[in-house]
C-alpha atoms as an extended CHARMM CRD file, in Angstrom:
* protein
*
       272  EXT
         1         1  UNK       CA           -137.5550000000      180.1050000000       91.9730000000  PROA      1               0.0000000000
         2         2  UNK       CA           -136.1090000000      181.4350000000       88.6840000000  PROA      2               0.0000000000
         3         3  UNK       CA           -138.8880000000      180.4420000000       86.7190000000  PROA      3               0.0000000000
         4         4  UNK       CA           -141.5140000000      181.5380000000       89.5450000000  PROA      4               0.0000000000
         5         5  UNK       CA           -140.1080000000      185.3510000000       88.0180000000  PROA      5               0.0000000000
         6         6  UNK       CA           -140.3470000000      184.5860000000       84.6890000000  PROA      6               0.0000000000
         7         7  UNK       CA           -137.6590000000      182.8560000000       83.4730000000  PROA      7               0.0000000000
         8         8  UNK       CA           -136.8570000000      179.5630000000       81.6560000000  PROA      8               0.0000000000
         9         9  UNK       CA           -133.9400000000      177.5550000000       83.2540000000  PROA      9               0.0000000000
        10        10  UNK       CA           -132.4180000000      174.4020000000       80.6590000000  PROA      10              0.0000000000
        11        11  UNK       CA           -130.0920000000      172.2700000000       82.7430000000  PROA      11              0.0000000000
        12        12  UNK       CA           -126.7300000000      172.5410000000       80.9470000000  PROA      12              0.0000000000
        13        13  UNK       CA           -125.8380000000      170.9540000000       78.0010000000  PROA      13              0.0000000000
        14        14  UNK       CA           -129.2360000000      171.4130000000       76.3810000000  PROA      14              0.0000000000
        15        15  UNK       CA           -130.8060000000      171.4440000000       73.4160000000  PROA      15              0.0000000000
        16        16  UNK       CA           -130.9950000000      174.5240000000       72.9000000000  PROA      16              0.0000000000
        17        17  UNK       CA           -127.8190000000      175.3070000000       71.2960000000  PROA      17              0.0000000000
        18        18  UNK       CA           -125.7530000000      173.8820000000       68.8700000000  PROA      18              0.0000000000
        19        19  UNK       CA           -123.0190000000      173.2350000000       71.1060000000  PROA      19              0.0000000000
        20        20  UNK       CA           -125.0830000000      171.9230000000       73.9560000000  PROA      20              0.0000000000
        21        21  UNK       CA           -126.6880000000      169.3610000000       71.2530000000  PROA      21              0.0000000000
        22        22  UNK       CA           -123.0870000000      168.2300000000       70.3710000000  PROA      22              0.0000000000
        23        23  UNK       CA           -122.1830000000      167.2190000000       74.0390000000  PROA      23              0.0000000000
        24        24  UNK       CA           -125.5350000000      165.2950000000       73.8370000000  PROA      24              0.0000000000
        25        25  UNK       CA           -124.7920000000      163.6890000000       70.9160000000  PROA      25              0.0000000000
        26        26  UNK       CA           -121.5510000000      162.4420000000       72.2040000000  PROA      26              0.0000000000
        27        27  UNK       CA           -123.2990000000      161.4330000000       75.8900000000  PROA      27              0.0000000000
        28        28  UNK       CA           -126.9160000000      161.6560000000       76.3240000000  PROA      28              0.0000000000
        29        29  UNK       CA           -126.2030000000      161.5950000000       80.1070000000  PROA      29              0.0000000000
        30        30  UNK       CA           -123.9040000000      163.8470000000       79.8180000000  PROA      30              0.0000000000
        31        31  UNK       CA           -123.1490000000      165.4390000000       83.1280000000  PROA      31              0.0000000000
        32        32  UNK       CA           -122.4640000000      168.9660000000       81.8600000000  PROA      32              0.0000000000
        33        33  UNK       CA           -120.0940000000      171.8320000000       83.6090000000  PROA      33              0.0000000000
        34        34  UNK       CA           -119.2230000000      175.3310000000       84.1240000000  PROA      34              0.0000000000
        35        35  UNK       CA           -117.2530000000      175.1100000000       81.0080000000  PROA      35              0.0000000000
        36        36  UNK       CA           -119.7370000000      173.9120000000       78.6080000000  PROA      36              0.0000000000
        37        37  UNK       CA           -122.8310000000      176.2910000000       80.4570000000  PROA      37              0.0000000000
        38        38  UNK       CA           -120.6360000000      179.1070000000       79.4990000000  PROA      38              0.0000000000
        39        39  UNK       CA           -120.5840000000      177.9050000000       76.1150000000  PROA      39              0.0000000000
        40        40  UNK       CA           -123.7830000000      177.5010000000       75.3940000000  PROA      40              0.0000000000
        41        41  UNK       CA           -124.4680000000      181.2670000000       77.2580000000  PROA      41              0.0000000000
        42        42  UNK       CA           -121.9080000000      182.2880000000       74.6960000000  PROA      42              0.0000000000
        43        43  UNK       CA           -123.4680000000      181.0140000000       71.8920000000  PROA      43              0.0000000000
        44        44  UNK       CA           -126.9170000000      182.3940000000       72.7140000000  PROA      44              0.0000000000
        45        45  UNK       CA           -125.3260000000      186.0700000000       73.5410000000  PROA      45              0.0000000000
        46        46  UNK       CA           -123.4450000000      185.9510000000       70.1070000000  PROA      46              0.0000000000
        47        47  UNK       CA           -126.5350000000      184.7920000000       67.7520000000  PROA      47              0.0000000000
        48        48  UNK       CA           -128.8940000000      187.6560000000       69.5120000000  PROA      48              0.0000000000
        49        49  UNK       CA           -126.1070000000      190.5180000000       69.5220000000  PROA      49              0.0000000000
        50        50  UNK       CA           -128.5390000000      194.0410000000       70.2460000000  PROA      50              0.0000000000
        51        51  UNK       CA           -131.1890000000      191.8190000000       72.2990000000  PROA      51              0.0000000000
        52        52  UNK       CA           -129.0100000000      189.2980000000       74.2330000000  PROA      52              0.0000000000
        53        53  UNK       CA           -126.2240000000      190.0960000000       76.8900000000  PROA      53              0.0000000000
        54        54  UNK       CA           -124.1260000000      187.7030000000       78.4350000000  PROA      54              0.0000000000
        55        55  UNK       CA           -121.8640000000      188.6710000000       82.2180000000  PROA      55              0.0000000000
        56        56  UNK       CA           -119.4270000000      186.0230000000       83.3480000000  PROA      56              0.0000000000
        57        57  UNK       CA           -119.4270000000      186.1840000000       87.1320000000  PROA      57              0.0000000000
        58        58  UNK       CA           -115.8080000000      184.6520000000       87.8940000000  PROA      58              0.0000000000
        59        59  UNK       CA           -112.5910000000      183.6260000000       86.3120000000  PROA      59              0.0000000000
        60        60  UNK       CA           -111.5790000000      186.8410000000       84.4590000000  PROA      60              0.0000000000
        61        61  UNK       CA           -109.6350000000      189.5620000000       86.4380000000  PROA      61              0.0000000000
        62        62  UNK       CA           -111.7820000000      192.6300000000       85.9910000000  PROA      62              0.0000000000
        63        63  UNK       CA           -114.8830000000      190.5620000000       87.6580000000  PROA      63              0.0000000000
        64        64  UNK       CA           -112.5140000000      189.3390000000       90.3190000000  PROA      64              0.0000000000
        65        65  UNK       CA           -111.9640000000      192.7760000000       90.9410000000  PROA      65              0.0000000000
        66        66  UNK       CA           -115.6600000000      193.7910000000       91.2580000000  PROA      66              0.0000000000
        67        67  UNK       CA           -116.3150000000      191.2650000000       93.7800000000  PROA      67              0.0000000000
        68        68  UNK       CA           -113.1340000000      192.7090000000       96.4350000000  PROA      68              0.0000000000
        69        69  UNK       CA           -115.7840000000      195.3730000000       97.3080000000  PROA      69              0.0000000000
        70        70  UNK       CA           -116.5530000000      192.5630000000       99.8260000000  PROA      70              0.0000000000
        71        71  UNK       CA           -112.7720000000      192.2490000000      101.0640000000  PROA      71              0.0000000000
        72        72  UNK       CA           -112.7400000000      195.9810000000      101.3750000000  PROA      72              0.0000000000
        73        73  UNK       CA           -115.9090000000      195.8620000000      104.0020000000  PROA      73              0.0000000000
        74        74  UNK       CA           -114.2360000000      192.6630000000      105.7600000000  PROA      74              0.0000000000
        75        75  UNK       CA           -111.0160000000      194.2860000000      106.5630000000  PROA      75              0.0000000000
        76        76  UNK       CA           -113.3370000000      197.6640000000      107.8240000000  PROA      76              0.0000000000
        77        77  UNK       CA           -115.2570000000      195.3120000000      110.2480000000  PROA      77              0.0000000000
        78        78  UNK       CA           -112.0450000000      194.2510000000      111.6070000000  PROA      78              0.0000000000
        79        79  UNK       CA           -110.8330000000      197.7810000000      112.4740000000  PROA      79              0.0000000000
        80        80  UNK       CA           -113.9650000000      199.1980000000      113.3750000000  PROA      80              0.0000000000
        81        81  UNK       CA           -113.5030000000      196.0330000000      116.1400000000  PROA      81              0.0000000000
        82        82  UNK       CA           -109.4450000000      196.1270000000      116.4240000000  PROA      82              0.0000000000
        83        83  UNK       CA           -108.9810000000      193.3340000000      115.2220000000  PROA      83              0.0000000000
        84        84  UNK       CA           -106.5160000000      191.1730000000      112.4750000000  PROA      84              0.0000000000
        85        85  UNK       CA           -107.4630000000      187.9120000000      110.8060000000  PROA      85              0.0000000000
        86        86  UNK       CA           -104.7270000000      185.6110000000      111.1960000000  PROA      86              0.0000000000
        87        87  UNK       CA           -105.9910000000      183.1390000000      108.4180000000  PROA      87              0.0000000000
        88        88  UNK       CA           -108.7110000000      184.3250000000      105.1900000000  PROA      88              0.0000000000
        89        89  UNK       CA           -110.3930000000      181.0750000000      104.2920000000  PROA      89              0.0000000000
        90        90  UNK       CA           -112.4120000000      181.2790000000      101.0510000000  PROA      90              0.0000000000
        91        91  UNK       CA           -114.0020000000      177.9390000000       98.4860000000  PROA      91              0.0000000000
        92        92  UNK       CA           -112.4180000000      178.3980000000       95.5060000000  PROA      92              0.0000000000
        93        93  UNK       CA           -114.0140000000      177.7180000000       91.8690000000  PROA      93              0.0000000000
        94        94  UNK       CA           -113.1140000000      179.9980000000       89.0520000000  PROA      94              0.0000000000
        95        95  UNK       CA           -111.6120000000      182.5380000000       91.8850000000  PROA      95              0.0000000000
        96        96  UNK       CA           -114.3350000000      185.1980000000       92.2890000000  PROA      96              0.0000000000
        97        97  UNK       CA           -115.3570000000      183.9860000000       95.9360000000  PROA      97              0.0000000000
        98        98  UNK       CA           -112.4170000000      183.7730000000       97.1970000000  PROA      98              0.0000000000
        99        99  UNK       CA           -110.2930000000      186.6170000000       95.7480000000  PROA      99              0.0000000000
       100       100  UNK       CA           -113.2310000000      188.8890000000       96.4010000000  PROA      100             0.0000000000
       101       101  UNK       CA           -112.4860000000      188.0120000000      100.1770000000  PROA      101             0.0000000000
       102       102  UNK       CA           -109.4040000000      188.0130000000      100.7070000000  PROA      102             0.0000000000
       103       103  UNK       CA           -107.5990000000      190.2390000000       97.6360000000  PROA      103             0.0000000000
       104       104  UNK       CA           -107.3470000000      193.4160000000       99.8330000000  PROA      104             0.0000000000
       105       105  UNK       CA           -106.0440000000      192.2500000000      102.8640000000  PROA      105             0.0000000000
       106       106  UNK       CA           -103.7430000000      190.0090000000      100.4980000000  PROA      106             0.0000000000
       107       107  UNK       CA           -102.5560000000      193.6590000000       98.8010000000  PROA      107             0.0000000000
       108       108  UNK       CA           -102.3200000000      195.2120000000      101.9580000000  PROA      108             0.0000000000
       109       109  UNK       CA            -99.7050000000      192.6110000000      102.9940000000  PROA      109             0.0000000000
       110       110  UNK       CA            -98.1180000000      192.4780000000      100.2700000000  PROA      110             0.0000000000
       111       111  UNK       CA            -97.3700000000      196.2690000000       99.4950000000  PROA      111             0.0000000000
       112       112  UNK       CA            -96.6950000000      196.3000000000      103.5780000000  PROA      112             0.0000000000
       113       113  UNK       CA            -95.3290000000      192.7050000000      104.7980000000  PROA      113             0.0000000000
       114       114  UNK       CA            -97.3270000000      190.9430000000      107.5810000000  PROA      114             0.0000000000
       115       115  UNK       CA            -97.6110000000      187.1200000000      108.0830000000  PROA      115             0.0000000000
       116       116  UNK       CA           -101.6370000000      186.7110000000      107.2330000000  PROA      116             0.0000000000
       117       117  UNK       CA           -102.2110000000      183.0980000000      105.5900000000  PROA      117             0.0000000000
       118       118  UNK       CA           -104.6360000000      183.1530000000      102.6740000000  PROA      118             0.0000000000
       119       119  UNK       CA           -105.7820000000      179.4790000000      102.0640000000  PROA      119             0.0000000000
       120       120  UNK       CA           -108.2870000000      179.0180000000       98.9170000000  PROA      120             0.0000000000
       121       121  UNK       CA           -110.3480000000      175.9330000000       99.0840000000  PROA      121             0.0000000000
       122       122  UNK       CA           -111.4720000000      173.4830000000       96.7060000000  PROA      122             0.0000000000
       123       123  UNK       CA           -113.1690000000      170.0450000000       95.9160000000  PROA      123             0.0000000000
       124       124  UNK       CA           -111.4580000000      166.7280000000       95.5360000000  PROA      124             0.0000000000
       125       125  UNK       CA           -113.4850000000      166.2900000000       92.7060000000  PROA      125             0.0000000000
       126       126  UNK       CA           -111.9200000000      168.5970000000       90.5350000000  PROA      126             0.0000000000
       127       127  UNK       CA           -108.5560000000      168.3410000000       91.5140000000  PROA      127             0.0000000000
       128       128  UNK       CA           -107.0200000000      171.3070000000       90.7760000000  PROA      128             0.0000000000
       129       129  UNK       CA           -104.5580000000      172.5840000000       93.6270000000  PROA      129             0.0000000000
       130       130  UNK       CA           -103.8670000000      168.7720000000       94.6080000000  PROA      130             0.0000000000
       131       131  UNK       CA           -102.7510000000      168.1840000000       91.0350000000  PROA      131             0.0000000000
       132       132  UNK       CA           -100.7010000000      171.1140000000       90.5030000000  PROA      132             0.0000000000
       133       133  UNK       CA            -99.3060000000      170.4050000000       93.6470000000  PROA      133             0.0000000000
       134       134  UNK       CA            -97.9180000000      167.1780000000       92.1730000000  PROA      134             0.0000000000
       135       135  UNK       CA            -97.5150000000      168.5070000000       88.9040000000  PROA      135             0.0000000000
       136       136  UNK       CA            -96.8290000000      171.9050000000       87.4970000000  PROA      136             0.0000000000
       137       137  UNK       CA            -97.4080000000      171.4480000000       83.9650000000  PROA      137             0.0000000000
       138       138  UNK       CA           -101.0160000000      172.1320000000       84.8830000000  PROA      138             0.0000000000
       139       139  UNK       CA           -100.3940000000      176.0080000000       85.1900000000  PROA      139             0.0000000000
       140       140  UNK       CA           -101.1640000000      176.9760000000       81.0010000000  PROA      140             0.0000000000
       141       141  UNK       CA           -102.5950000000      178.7980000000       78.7810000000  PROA      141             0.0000000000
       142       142  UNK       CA           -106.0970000000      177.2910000000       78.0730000000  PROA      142             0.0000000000
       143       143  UNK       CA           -109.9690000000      178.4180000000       77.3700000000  PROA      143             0.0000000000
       144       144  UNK       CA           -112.1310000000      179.9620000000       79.6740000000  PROA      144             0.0000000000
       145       145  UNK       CA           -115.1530000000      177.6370000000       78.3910000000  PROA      145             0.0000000000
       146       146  UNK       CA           -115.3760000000      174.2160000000       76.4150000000  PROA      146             0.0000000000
       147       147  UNK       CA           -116.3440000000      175.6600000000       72.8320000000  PROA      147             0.0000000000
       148       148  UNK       CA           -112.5130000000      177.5350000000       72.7610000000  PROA      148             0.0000000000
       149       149  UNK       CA           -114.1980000000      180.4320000000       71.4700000000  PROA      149             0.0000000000
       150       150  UNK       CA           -113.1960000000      183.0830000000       74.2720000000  PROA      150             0.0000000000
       151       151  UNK       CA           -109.6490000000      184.4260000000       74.5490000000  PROA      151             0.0000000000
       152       152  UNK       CA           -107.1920000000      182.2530000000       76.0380000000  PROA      152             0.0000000000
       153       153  UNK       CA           -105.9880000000      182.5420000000       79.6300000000  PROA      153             0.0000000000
       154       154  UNK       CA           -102.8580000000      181.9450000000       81.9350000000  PROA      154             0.0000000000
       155       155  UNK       CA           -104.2530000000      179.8820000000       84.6720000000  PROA      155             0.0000000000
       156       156  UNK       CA           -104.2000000000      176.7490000000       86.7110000000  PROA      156             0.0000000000
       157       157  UNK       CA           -106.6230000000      174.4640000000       84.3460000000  PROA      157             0.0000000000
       158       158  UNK       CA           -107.3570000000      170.8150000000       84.3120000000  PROA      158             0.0000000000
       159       159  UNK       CA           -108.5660000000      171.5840000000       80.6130000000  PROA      159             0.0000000000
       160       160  UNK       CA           -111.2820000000      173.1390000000       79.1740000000  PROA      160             0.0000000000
       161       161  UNK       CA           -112.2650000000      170.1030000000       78.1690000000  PROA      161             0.0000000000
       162       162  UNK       CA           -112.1350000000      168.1680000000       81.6810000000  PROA      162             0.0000000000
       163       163  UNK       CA           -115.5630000000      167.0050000000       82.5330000000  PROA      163             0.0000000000
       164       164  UNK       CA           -116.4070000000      167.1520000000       86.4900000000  PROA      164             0.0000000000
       165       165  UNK       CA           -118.2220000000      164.4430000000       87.9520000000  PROA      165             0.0000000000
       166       166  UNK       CA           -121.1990000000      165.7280000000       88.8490000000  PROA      166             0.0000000000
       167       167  UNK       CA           -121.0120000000      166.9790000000       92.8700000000  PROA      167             0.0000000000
       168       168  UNK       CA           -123.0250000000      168.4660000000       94.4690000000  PROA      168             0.0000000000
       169       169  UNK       CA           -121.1550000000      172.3340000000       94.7490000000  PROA      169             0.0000000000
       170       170  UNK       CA           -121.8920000000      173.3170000000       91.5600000000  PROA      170             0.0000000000
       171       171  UNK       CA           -119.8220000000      176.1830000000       91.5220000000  PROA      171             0.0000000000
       172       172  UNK       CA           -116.8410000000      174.3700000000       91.7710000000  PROA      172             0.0000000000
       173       173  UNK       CA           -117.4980000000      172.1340000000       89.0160000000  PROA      173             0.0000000000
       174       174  UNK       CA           -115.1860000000      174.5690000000       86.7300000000  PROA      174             0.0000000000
       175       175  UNK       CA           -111.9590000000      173.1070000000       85.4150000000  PROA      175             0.0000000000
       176       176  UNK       CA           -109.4770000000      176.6220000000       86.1710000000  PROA      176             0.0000000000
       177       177  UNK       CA           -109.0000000000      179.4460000000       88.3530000000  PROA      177             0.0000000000
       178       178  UNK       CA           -108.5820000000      183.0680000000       87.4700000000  PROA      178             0.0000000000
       179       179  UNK       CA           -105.3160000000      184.3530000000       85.9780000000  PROA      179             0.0000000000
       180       180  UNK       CA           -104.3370000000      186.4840000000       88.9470000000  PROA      180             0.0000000000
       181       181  UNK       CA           -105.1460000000      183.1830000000       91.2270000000  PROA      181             0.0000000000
       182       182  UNK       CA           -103.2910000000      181.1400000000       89.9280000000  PROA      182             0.0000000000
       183       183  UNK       CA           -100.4890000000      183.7150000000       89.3470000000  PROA      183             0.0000000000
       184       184  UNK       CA           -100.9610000000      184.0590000000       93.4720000000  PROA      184             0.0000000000
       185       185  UNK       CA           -100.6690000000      180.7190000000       93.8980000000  PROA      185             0.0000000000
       186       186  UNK       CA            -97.6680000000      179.6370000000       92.0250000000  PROA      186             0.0000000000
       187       187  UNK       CA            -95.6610000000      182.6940000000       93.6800000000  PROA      187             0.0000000000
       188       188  UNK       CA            -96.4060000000      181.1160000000       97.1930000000  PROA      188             0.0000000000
       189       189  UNK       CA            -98.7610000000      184.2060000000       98.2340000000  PROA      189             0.0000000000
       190       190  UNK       CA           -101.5900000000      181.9230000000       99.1150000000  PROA      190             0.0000000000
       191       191  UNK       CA           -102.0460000000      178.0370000000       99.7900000000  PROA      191             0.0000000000
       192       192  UNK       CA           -104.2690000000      175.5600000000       97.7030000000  PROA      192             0.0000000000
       193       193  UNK       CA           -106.2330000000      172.8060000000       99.3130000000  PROA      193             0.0000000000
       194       194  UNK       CA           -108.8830000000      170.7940000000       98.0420000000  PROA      194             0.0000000000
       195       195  UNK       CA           -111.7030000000      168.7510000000      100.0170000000  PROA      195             0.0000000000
       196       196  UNK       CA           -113.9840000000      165.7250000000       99.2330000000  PROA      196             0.0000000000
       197       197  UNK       CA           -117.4610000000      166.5250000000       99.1110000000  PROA      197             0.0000000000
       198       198  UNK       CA           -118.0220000000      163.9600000000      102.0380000000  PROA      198             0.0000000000
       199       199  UNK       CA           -116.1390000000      165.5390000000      104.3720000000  PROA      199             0.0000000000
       200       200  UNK       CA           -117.2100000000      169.3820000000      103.2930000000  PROA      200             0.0000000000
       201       201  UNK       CA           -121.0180000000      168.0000000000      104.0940000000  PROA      201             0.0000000000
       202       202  UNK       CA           -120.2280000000      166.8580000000      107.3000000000  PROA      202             0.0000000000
       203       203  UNK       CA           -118.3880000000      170.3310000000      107.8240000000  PROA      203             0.0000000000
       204       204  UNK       CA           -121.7310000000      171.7210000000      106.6570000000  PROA      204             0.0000000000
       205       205  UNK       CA           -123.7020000000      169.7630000000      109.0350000000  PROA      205             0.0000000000
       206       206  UNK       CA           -121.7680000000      170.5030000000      112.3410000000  PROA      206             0.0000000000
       207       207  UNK       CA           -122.0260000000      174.1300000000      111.3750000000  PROA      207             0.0000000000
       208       208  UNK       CA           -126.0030000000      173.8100000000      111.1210000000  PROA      208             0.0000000000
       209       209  UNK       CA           -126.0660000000      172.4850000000      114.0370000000  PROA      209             0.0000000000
       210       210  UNK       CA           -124.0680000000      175.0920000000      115.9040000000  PROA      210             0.0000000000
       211       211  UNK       CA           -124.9230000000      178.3170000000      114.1450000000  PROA      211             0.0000000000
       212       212  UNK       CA           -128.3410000000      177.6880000000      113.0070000000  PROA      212             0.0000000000
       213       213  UNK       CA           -127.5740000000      178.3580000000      109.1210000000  PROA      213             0.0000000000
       214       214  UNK       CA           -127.5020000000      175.7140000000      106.1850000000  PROA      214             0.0000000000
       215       215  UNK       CA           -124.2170000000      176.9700000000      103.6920000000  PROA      215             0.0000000000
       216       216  UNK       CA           -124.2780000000      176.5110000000      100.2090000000  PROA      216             0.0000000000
       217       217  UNK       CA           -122.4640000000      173.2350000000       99.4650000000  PROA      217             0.0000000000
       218       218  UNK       CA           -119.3940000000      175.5530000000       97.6890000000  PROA      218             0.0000000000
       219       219  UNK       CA           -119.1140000000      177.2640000000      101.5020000000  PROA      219             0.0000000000
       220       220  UNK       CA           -119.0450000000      174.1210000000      103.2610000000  PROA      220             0.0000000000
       221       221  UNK       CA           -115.4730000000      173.4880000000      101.5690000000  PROA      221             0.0000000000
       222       222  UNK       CA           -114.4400000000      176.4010000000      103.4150000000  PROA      222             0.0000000000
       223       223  UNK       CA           -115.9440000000      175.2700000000      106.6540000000  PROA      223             0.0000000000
       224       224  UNK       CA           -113.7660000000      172.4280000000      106.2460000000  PROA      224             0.0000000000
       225       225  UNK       CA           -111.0150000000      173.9850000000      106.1780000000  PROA      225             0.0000000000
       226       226  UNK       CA           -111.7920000000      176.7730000000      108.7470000000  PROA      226             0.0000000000
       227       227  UNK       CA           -112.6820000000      173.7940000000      110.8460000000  PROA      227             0.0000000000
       228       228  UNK       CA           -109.4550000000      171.6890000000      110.1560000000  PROA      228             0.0000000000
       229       229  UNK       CA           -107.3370000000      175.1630000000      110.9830000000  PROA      229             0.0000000000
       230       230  UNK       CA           -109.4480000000      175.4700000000      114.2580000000  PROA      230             0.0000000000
       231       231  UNK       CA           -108.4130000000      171.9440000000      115.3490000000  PROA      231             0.0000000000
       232       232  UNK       CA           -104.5610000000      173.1350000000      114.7680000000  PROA      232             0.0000000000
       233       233  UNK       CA           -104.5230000000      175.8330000000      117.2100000000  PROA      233             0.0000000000
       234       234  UNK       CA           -106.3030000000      173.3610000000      119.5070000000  PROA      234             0.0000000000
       235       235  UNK       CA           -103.4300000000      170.9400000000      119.5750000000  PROA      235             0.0000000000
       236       236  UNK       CA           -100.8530000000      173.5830000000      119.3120000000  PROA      236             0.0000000000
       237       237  UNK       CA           -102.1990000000      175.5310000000      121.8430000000  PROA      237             0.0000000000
       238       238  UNK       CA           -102.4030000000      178.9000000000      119.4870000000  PROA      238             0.0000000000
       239       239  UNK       CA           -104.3760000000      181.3450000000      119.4640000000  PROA      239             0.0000000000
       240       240  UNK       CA           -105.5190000000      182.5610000000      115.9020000000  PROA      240             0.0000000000
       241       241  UNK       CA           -108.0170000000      184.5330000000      114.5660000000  PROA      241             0.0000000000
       242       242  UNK       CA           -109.4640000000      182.4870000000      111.7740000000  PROA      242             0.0000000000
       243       243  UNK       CA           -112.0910000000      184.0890000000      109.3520000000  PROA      243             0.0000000000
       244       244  UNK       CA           -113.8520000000      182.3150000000      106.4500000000  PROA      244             0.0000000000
       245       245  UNK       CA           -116.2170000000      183.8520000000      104.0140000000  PROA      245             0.0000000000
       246       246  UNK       CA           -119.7900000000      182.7460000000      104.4310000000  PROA      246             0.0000000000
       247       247  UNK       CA           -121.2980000000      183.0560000000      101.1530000000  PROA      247             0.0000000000
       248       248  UNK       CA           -124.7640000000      181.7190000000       99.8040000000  PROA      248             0.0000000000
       249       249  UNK       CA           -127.2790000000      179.3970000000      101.8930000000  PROA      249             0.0000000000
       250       250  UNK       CA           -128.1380000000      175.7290000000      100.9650000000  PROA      250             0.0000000000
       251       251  UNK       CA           -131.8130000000      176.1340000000      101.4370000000  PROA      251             0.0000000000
       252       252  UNK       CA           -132.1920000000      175.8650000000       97.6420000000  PROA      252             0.0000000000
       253       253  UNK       CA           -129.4480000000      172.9270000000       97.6030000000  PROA      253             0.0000000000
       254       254  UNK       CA           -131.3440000000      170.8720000000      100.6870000000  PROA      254             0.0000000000
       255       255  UNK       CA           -131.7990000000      167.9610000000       97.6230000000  PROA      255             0.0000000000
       256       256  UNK       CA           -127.7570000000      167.6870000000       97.0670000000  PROA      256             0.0000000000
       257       257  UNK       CA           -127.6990000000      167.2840000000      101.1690000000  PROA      257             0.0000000000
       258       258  UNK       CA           -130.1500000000      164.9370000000      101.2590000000  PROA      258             0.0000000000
       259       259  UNK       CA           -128.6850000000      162.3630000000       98.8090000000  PROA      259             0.0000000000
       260       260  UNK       CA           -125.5690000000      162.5320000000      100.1680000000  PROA      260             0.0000000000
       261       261  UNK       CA           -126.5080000000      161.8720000000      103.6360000000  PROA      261             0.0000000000
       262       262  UNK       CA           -128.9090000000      159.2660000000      102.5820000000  PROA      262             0.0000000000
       263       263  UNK       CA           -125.7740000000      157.3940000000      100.4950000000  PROA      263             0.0000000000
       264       264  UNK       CA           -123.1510000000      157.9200000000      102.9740000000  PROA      264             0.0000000000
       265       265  UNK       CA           -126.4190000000      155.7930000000      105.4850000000  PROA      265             0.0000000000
       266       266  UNK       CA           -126.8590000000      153.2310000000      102.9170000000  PROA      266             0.0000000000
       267       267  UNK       CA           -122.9180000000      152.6190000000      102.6520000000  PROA      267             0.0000000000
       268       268  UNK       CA           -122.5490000000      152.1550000000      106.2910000000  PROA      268             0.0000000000
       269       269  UNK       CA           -125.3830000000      149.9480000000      106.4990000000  PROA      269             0.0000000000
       270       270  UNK       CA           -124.0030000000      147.4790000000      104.1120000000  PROA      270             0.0000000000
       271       271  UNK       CA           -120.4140000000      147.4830000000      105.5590000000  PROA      271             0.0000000000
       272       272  UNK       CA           -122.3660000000      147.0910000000      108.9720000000  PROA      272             0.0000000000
C-alpha cells in the first residue's frame, strides 16, 4: 500500500544505512526491531538535514502527550452517555497507545481520587512488565534506539540492545516504554501484564467472530486482557464497566494470522 503512493519501504535492518549493514553483517537473518528501525531512520534524517525529517511516534513524553487527544474524546463519550469506565485497557509498546487512552482519565483520578484500574498490556515475547515484575533493576536509564545516538531515557528497558523474536505485533517488538510509563508503573498508578501471542490471536479471533472486525495483532493483546477481566466479573458476579482501546485493523496483517493459525494446526496435528 505504501509503495502503491509512491514510496519505497526496506524491511528493517537494510542496506541502506550504515548501521542497518552492520546488524547484517553480524546476522544476515537478522530479525530486526523497533530499536534498530529507529536507527537507521535516524541515520537517514541526520545525513539529509534541510531535505530529510524524521517524527518518532511513541516512547518520548511530548508524543505521548499528542496522542491523549484520544483519551480526552473517550472520557467525553462517557459523559455525553453517563457513564464511568471501571477498567482502561490499552496494548502497550513504547507507551503511545496506551497512555494516549487512558492518560486523562488517569490525571483526572489522580488530581481527584477515584478507584479506576488502568492495566497496560503487553507481549510475552518481549517481556517487559513480567520481568520487572520479578526484577526491578530493569527500570534504567538506557537509549531510545540501538545505535545509542539519541538522548538517554528513564524507563522500563530490556536494553536497547535486546533483540525481539520476531512476532507477529510489530509494534510491540520495542525493548522500553516511555519515561512517564514506566514512572506510572513503578508508583503503582497502573498495572503491567504481558500476553503470548497465541493466546492474543485467539482473543483476536473470538472478537472477529462476534463484532465483525479483524484488530491489528498489537490490539488483540488488549482483547486479551479485556476478555480475561470480563471472565472476572463473571465468576465474581460484578458488574464493571470495562473499556479497551480499539486501535488499527489487521486487514493488512491477515499474513501474521494466517501463519499462526496454520502452526498452532500443524502442532496439534502431530501431538494428535
Amino acid at each position: 500500500m505504501m509503495e502503491m503512493y509512491g514510496a519505497k519501504v526496506f524491511p528493517s535492518p537494510s542496506n541502506q544505512t550504515e548501521f542497518g549493514r552492520k546488524m547484517l553483517a553480524q546476522n544476515p537473518n537478522h530479525p530486526g526491531s523497533l530499536g534498530i528501525a529507529i536507527s537507521e531512520a535516524i541515520e537517514v534524517a541526520v545525513g539529509n538535514v534541510g531535505k530529510t525529517a524524521y517524527s518518532l511516534g511513541s516512547v518520548f513524553n511530548h508524543v505521548i502527550l499528542h496522542q491523549t487527544i484520544i483519551g480526552q474524546e473517550v472520557m467525553m463519550q462517557f459523559e455525553q452517555i453517563d457513564q464511568e469506565p471501571d477498567v482502561m485497557i490499552g496494548c502497550a509498546g513504547g507507551g503511545s497507545n496506551f497512555s494516549g487512552f487512558t492518560y486523562p482519565a488517569l490525571g483526572k483520578q489522580l488530581r481527584e481520587g477515584g478507584n479506576k484500574r488502568f492495566i497496560a498490556v503487553g507481549s510475552s515475547e518481549i517481556p517487559k512488565f513480567t520481568k520487572y515484575a520479578a526484577n526491578h533493576s530493569i527500570y534504567q536509564y538506557d537509549f531510545g534506539e540501538t545505535s545509542k545516538v539519541t538522548p538517554m531515557l528513564k524507563m522500563l528497558s530490556l536494553g536497547s540492545d535486546f533483540i525481539p523474536p520476531p512476532i507477529y505485533a510489530g509494534g510491540l517488538r520495542y525493548h522500553g516504554y516511555s519515561p512517564t510509563l514506566s514512572l506510572l508503573l513503578d508508583e503503582g498508578a497502573i498495572e503491567g501484564v504481558d500476553y503470548p501471542q497465541g493466546d492474543a490471536f485467539q482473543a483476536a479471533k473470538i472478537f472477529s467472530e462476534t463484532e465483525g472486525l479483524i484488530p491489528a495483532p498489537e490490539t488483540s493483546h488488549a482483547i486479551a486482557a479485556t476478555i480475561d477481566e470480563a471472565k472476572k466479573c463473571k465468576k465474581t458476579g460484578e458488574k464493571k464497566i470495562i473499556a479497551f482501546n480499539y486501535s488499527g485493523h489487521g486487514l493488512l496483517d491477515l499474513q501474521g494470522y494466517a501463519d499462526s493459525i496454520l502452526k498452532k494446526q500443524e502442532a496439534t496435528a502431530e501431538v494428535s
